[in-house]
KEMARSE-782625 format. One record per residue (C-alpha): chain; residue number from 1; x, y, z. Coordinates in nm, 3 decimals, decimal comma, padded with zeros to 5 digits. Layout:
 chaine num       x       y       z
      A NUM       X       Y       Z
...
This chain:
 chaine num       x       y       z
      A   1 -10,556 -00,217  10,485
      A   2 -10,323 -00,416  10,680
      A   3 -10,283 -00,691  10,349
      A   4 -10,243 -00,331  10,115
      A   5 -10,019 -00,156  10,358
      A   6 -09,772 -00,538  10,341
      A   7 -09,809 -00,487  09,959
      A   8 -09,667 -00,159  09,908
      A   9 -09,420 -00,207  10,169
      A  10 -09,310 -00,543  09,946
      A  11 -09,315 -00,313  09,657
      A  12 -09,100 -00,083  09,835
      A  13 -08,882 -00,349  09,897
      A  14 -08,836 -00,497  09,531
      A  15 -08,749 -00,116  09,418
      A  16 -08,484 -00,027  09,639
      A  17 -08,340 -00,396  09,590
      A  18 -08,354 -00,326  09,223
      A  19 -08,184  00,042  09,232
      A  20 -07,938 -00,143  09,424
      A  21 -07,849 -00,399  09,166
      A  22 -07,836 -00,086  08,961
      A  23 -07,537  00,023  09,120
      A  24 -07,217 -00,108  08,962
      A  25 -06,973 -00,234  09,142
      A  26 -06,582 -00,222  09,124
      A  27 -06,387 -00,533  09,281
      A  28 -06,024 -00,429  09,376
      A  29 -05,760 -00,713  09,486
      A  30 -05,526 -00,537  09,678
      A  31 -05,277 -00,634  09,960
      A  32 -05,359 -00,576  10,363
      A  33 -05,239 -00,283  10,491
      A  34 -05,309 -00,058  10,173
      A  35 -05,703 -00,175  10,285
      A  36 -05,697 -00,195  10,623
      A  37 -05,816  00,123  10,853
      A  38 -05,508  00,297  10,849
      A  39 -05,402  00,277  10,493
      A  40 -05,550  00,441  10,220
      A  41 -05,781  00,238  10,092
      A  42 -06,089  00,377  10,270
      A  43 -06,041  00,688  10,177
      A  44 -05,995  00,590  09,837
      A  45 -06,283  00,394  09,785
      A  46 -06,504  00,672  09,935
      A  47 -06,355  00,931  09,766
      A  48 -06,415  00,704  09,419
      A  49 -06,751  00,628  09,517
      A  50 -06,847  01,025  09,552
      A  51 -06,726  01,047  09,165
      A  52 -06,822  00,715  09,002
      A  53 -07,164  00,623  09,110
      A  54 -07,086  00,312  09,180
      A  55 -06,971  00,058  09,470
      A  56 -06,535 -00,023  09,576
      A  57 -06,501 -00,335  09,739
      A  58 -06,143 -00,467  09,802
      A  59 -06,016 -00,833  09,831
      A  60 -05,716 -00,874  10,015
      A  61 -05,382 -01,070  09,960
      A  62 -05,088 -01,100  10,142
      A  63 -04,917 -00,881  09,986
      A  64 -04,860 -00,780  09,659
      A  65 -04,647 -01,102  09,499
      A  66 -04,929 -01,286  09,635
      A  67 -05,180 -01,070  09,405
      A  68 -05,046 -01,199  09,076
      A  69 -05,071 -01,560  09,241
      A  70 -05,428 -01,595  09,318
      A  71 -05,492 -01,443  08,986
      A  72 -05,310 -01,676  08,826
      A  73 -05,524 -01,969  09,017
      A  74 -05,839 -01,796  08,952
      A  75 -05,792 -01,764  08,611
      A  76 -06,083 -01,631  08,357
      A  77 -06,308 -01,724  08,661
      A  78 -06,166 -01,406  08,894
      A  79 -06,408 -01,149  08,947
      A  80 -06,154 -00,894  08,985
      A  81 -06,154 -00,556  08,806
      A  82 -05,861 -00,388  08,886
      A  83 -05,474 -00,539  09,081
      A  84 -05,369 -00,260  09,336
      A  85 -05,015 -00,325  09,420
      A  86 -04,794 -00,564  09,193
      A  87 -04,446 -00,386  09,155
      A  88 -04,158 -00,280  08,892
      A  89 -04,033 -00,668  08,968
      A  90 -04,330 -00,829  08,862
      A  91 -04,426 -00,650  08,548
      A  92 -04,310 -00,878  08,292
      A  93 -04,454 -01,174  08,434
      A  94 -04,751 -01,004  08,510
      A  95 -04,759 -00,892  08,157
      A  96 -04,689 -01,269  07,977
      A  97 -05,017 -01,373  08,175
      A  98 -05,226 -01,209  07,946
      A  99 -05,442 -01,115  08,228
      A 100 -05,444 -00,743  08,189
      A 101 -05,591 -00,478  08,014
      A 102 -05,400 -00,121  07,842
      A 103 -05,526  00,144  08,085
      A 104 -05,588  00,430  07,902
      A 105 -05,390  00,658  08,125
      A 106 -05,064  00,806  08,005
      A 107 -05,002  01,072  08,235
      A 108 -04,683  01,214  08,345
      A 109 -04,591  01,143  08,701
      A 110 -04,239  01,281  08,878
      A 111 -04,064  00,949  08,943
      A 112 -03,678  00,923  08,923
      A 113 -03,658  00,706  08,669
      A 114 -03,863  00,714  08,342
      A 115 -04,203  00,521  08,331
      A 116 -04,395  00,446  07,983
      A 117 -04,643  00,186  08,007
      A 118 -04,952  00,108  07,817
      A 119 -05,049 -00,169  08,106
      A 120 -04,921 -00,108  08,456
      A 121 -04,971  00,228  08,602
      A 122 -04,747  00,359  08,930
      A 123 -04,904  00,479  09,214
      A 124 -04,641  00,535  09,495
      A 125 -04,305  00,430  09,496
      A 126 -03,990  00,380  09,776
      A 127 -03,637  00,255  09,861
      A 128 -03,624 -00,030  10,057
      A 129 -03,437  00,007  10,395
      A 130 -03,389 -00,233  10,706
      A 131 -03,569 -00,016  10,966
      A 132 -03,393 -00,019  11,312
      A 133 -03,427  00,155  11,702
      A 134 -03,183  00,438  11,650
      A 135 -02,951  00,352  11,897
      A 136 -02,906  00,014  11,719
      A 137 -02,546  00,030  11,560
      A 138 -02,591  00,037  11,196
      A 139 -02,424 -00,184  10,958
      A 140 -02,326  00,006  10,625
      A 141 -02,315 -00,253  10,395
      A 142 -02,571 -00,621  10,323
      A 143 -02,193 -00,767  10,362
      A 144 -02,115 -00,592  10,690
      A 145 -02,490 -00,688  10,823
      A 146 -02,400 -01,020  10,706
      A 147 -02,105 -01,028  10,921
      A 148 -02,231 -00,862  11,226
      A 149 -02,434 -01,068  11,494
      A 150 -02,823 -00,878  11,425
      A 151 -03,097 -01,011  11,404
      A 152 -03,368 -00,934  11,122
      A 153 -03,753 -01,009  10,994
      A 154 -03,752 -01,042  10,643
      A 155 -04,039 -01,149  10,413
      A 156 -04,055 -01,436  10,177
      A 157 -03,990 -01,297  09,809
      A 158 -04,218 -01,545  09,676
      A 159 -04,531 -01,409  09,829
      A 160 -04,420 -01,062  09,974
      A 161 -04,280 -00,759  09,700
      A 162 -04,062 -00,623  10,005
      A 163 -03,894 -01,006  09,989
      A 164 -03,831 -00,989  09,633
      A 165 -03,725 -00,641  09,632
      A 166 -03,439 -00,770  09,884
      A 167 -03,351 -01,028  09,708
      A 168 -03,307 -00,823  09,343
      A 169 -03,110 -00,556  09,574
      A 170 -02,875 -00,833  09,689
      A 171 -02,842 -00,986  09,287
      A 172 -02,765 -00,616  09,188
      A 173 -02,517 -00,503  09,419
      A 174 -02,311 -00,869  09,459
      A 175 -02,409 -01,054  09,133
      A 176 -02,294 -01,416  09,117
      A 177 -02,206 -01,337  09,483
      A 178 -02,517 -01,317  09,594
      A 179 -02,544 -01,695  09,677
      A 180 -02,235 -01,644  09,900
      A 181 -02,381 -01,341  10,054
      A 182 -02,690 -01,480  10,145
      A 183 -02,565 -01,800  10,315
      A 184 -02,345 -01,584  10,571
      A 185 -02,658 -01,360  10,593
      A 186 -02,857 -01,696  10,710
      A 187 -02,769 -01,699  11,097
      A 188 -02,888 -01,335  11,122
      A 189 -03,234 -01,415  10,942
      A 190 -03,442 -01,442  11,294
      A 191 -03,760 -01,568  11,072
      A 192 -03,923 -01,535  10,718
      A 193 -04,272 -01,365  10,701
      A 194 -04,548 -01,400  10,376
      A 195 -04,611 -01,023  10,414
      A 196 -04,479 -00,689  10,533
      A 197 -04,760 -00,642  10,838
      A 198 -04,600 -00,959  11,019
      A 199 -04,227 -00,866  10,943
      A 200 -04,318 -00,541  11,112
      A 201 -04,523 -00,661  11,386
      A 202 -04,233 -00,866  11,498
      A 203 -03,948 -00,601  11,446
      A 204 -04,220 -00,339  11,706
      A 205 -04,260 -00,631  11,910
      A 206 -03,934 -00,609  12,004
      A 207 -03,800 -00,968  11,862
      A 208 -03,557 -00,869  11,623
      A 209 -03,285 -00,594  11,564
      A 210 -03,467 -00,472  11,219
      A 211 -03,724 -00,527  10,966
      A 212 -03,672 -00,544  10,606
      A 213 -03,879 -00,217  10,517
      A 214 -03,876  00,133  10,314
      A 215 -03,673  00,462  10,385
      A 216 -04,014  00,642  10,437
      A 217 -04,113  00,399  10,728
      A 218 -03,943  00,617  11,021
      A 219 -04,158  00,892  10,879
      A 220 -04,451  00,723  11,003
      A 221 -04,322  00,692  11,344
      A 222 -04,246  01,066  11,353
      A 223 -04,553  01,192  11,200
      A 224 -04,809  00,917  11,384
      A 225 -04,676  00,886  11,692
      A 226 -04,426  01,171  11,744
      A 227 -04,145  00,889  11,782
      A 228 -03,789  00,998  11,633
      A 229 -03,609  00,674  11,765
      A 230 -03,699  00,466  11,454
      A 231 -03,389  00,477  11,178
      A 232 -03,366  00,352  10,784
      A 233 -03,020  00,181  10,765
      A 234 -02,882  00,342  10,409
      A 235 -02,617  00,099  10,265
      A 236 -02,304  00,180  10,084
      A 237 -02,436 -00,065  09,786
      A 238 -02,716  00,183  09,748
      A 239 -03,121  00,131  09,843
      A 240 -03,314 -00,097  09,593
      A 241 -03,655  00,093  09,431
      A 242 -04,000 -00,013  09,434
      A 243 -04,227  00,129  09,238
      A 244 -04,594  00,011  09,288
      A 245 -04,841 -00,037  09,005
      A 246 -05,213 -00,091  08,972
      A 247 -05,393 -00,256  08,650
      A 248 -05,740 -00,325  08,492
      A 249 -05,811 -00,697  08,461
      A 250 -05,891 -00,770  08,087
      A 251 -06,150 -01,002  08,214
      A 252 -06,352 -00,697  08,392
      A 253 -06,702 -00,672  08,381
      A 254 -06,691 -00,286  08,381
      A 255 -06,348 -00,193  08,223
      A 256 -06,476  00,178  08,192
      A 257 -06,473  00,164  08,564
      A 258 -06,161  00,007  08,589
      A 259 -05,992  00,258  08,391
      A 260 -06,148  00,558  08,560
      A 261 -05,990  00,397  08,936
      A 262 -05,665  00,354  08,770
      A 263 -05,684  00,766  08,677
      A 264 -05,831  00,831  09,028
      A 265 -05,512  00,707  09,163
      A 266 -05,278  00,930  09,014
      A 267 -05,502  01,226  09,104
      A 268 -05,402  01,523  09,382
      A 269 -05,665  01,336  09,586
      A 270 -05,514  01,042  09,614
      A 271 -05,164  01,125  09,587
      A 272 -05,175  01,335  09,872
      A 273 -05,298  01,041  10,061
      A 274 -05,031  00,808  10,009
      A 275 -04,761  00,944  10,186
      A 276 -04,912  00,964  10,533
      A 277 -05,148  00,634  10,515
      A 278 -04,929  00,388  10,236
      A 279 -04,607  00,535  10,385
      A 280 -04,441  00,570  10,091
      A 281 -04,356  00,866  09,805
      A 282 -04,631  00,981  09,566
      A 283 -04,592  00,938  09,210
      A 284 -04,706  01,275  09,096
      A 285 -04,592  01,549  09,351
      A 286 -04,959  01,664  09,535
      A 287 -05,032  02,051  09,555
      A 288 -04,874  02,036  09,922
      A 289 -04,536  01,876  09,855
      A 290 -04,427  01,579  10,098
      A 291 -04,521  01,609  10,523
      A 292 -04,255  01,743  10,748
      A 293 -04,056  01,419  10,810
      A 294 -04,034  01,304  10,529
      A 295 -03,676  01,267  10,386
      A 296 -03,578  01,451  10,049
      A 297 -03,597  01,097  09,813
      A 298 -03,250  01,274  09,634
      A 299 -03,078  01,153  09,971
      A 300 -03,044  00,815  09,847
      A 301 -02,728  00,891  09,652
      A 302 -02,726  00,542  09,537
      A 303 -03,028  00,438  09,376
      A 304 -03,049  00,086  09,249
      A 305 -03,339 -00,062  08,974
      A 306 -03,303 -00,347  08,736
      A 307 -03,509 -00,313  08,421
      A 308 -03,849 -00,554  08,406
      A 309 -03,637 -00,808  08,138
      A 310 -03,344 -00,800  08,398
      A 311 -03,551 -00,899  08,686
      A 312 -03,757 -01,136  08,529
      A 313 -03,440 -01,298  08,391
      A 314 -03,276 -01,334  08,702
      A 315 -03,588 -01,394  08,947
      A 316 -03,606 -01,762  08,946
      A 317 -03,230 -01,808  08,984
      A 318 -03,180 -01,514  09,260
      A 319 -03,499 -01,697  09,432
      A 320 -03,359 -02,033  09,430
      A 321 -02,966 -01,867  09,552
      A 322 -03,149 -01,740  09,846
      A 323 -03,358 -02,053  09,945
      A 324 -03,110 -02,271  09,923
      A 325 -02,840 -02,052  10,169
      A 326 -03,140 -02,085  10,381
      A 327 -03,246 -02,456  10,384
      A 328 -02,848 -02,523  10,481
């Protein structure tokens, strides 16, 4: 009985092991806070995983720049399905890799500008702000923060889409100036971060004046922790957009999959998630409109965007401007 009874309990075992590897399973690179506890990636990989019959599991970057960098050293070898959270800067390179798939979803979403693409598909989107205490005194200008004797976290464009963002919103609003700009900017520059978390650990910690962020962030300090003292500078050169995108891997062993989580992000599910766990504005307005402190996103009077061919054509050039101010 005993030799039977180990059998059938082996048997057992080989079945549910073999339903298991049944399962399909979706492999999402994403950056760290949109997986971590209190972002949305839990609730969007159970919410998936209710509707796809199958199994989310994230890898993490940095941040997003970082994203299209390990793909780019893993090559055909990745096991990634789907990219959750390049940006409207990194598009065209992202595109010239090759490395991504048309995603089937061409959906209408309510962002201020116009979006068509066959590739890269948005899921949230923001302005990008230096986030202070409120009763910081507030520059109104990059020039006048330049000028003034704060101190700020900012993060590394080359691995961080916050950093980049900065340094495309410094290249639109001074041009060939930029260089000029960011070499007065360099004594107020407390340190350089790889991602957004550790900018903004530092900033809460106390050890700088601001934190290179988003508009939306004091919205999180209202709504999680009923704090009103947290400010988003707006600048008289106008706030630089973000818009964050998500796309299938070519290489994908289940592109059906892939394509399915790409629609699942622009559902009423999801996008009703973003703003109070991503922190940022939805792409498609949910059923419930946008929390109670959350600012309109028509009070940026000045919005500021280069086109993907602009900011690929001046990202290695505004890149090296900025390092080198720095390194002086």
């Amino acid at each position: 009985m005993k030799t039977k009874y180990l059998i059938s309990v082996a048997g057992l075992c080989l079945g549910a092991s073999a339903a298991m590897a049944d399962v399909p399973e979706l492999t999402v690179l994403t950056y760290d806070s949109f997986a971590s506890e209190w972002g949305p990636g839990p609730a969007i990989k159970a919410g998936f995983e209710t509707v796809c019959d199958c199994t989310v599991t994230y890898q993490i970057a940095i941040d997003g720049a970082a994203i299209l960098s390990r793909l780019s050293l893993e090559g055909g070898a990745t096991k990634v399905d789907v990219a959750v959270g390049l940006d409207s800067a990194l598009t065209a390179a992202a595109r010239a890799s090759g490395f991504f798939a048309p995603s089937g979803v061409d959906e209408a979403t309510d962002l201020p500008v116009a979006w068509n693409d066959d590739i890269f598909v948005p899921f949230d989107w923001g302005y990008f702000a230096f986030v202070a205490d409120a009763d910081t005194p507030a520059p109104d200008s990059l020039r006048e923060l330049a000028d003034s004797d704060l101190k700020v976290v900012i993060e590394d464009p080359r691995s961080s889409t916050p950093g980049l963002g900065l340094i495309l919103w410094a290249k639109s609003a001074y041009g060939d100036g930029a260089g000029a700009l960011w070499a007065d900017m360099a004594d107020n520059i407390l340190t350089v971060t790889p991602g957004w978390s550790e900018a903004y650990g530092l900033f809460l910690n106390g050890e700088a004046d601001a934190v290179l962020s988003y508009t939306t962030s004091p919205a999180y300090h209202i709504i999680a922790e009923g704090d009103a003292g947290k400010v988003a500078w707006r600048f008289d050169e106008g706030q630089y957009m973000q818009i964050e995108v998500a796309a299938a891997l070519a290489s994908s062993d289940a592109p059906g999959l892939a394509r399915d989580f790409l629609r699942y992000l622009q559902s009423d599910a999801v996008q009703a998630l973003i703003p109070t766990t991503n922190w940022m504005y939805p792409v498609r307005m949910p059923e419930g409109g946008l929390p109670t402190g959350f600012d309109d996103p028509a009070a940026v009077v000045k919005p500021l965007l280069m086109t993907e061919g602009e900011a690929a054509a001046l990202h290695d050039t505004a890149i090296e401007e900025w390092r080198a101010a720095l390194a002086r």
